[in-house]
C-alpha positions as CSV (number, residue, x, y, z in Angstrom):
1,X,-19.8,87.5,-24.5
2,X,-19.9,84.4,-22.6
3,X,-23.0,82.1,-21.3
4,X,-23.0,81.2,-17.7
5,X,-22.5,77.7,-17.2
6,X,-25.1,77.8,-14.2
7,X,-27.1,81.3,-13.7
8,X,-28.7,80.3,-10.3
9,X,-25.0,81.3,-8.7
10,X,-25.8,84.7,-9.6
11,X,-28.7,84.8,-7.7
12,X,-26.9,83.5,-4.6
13,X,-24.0,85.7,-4.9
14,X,-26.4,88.8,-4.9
15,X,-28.4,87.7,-2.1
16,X,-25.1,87.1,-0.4
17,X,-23.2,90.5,-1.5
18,X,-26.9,92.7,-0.3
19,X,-26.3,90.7,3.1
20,X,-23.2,91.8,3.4
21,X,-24.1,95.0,2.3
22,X,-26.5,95.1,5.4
23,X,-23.9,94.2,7.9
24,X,-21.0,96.6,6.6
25,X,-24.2,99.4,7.2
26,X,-24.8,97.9,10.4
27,X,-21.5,97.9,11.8
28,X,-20.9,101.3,10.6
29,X,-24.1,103.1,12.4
30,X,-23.1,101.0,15.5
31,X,-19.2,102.3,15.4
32,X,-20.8,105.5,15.1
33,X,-22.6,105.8,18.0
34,X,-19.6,104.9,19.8
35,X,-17.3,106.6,18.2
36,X,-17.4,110.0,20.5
37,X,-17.0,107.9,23.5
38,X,-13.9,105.8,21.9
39,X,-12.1,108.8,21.0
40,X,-12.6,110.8,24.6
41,X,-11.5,107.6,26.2
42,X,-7.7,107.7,23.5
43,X,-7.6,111.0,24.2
44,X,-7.7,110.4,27.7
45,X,-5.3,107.9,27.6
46,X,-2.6,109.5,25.5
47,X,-2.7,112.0,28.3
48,X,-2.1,109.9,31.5
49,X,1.1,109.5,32.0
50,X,3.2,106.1,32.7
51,X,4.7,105.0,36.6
52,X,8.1,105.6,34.7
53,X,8.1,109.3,34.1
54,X,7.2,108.5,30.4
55,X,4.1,109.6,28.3
């Protein structure tokens, strides 16, 4: 097994990935408190029908 040259990167990068960790679990339980109201209104949509007679 290899040495790292410099073991303070490691440190960084897992501050960094639990960060992004935090926003991906963010964005998820904010998409799904929309997500009800996103899919009536693409349900709603794929219903109307166009000026020229097509859906």
């Amino acid at each position: 097994m290899r040495m790292l040259d410099d073991p303070t990167k490691i440190t960084s990068d897992v501050v960094g990935s639990v960060i992004m960790y935090h926003h991906m679990a963010e964005n998820f339980r904010n998409m799904s408190e929309v997500q009800y109201d996103l899919e009536m209104i693409l349900e709603r949509l794929s219903q109307l029908e166009m000026r020229d007679g097509k859906k």
